[in-house]
C-alpha positions as CSV (number, residue, x, y, z in Angstrom):
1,X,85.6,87.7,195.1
2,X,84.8,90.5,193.0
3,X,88.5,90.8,191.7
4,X,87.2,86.5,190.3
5,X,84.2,87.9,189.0
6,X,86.5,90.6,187.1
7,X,89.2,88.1,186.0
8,X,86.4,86.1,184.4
9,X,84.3,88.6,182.9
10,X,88.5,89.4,181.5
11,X,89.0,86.1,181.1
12,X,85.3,85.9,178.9
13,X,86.4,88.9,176.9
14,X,90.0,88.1,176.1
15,X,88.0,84.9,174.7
16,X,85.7,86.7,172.8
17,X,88.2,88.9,171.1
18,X,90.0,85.7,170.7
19,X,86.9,84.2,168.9
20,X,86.4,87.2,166.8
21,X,90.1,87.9,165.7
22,X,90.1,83.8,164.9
23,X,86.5,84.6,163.2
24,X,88.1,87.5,161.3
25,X,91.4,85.7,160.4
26,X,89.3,83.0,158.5
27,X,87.0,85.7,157.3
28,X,90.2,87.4,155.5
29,X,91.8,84.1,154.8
30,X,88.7,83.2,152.2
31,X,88.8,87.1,150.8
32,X,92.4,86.6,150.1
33,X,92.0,82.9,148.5
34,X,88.8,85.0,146.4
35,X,91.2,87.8,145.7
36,X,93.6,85.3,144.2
37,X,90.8,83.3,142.2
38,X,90.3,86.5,140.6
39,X,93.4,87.7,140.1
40,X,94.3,84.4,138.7
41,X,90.9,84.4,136.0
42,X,92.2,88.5,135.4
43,X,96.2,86.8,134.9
44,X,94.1,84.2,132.4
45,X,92.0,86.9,130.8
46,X,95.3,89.1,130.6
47,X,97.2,86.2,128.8
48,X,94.3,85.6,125.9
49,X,94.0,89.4,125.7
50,X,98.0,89.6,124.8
51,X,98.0,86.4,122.7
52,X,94.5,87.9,120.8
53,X,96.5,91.1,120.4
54,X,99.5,89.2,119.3
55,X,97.6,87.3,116.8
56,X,95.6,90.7,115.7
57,X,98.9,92.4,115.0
58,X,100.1,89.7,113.0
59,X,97.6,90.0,111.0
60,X,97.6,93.7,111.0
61,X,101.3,93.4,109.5
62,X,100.1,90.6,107.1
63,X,97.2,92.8,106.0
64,X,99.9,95.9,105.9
65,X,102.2,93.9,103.5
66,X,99.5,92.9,101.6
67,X,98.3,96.9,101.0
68,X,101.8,97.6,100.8
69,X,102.3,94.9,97.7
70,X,99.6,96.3,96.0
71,X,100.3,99.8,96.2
72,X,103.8,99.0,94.7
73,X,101.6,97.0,91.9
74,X,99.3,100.4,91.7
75,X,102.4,102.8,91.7
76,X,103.7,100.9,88.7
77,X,100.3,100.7,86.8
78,X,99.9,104.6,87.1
79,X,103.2,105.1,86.1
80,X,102.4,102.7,82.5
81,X,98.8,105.3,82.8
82,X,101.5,108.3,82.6
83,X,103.8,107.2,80.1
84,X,100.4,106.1,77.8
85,X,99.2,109.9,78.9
86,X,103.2,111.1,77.4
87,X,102.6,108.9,73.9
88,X,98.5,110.1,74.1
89,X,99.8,113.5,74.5
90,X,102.8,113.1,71.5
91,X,100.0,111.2,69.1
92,X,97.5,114.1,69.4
93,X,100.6,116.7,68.7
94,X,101.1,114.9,65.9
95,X,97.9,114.2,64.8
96,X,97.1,118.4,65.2
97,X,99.8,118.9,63.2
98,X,98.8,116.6,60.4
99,X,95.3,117.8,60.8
100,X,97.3,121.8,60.5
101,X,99.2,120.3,57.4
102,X,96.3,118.9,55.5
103,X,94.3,122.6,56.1
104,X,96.9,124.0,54.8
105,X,97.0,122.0,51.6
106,X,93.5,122.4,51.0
107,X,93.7,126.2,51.5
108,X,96.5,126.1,48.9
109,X,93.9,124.1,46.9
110,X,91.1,125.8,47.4
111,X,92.8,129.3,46.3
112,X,94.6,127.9,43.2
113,X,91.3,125.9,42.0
114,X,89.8,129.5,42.5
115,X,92.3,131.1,40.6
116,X,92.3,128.2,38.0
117,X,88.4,128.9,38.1
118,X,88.6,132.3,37.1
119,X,91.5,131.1,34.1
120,X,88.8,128.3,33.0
121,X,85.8,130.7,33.4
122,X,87.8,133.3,31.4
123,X,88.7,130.8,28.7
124,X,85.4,129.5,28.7
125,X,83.9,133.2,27.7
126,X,86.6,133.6,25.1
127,X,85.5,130.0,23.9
128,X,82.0,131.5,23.8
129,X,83.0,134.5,22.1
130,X,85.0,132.6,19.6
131,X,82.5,130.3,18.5
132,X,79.6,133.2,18.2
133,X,82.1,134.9,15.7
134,X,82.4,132.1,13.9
135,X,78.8,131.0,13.8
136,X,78.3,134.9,12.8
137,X,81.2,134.6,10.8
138,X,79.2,131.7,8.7
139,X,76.3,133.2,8.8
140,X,77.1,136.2,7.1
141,X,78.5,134.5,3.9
142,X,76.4,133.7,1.4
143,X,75.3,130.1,1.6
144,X,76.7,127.9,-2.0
145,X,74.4,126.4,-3.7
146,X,74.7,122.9,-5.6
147,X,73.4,122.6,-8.9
């Protein structure tokens, strides 16, 4: 009788395991259907964060076609700002030289209205001289009377 007793207590185990592995089973049968719930939401996240990263990099290109446009627009404005720097540059050439000619024409002025000066001043004290002779000149004749 005690080999019955064993076989149940056996018999009351091998259940009991049986219970648990069933238990367990089910126990990992809803982790695994949780485990793909979340790896399906993680899939769905994945998706929106590729078609948000799609959408981002379109934009990103648009944007970069955009900059790219107006850098082309900018390259040719500072390339109208260097040719008006080139004409600048040849206008105040000129202008120096201009300003060098007209210096040097009223240098030449300036000297020969000094020399002229001393001609004219020169004249001037011969005038001087001339008239004082004369007025001497009349003064020392004897004045006619009328009668």
């Amino acid at each position: 009788m005690w080999w019955q007793w064993g076989l149940a207590v056996c018999m009351i185990a091998f259940i009991a395991v049986a219970v648990s592995v069933i238990r367990f089973l089910f126990h990992a049968q809803s982790a695994m259907k949780r485990t793909e719930t979340s790896l399906l939401a993680l899939q769905h996240d994945a998706h929106r964060a590729v078609a948000e990263s799609v959408r981002t990099l379109e934009t990103s290109a648009a944007i970069l076609g955009n900059v790219k446009r107006k850098l082309e627009a900018t390259d040719a404005w500072f390339e109208a700002a260097s040719e008006t720097g080139e004409a600048v540059r040849s206008i105040i050439r000129t202008v120096d030289q201009l300003t060098q000619a007209v210096e040097a024409t009223v240098t030449d002025a300036k000297k020969a209205v000094q020399e002229r000066q001393d001609t004219f001043s020169g004249a001037l004290e011969c005038s001087a001289a001339v008239f004082s002779l004369i007025s001497r000149i009349q003064a020392s004749r004897p004045t006619k009377t009328k009668e």
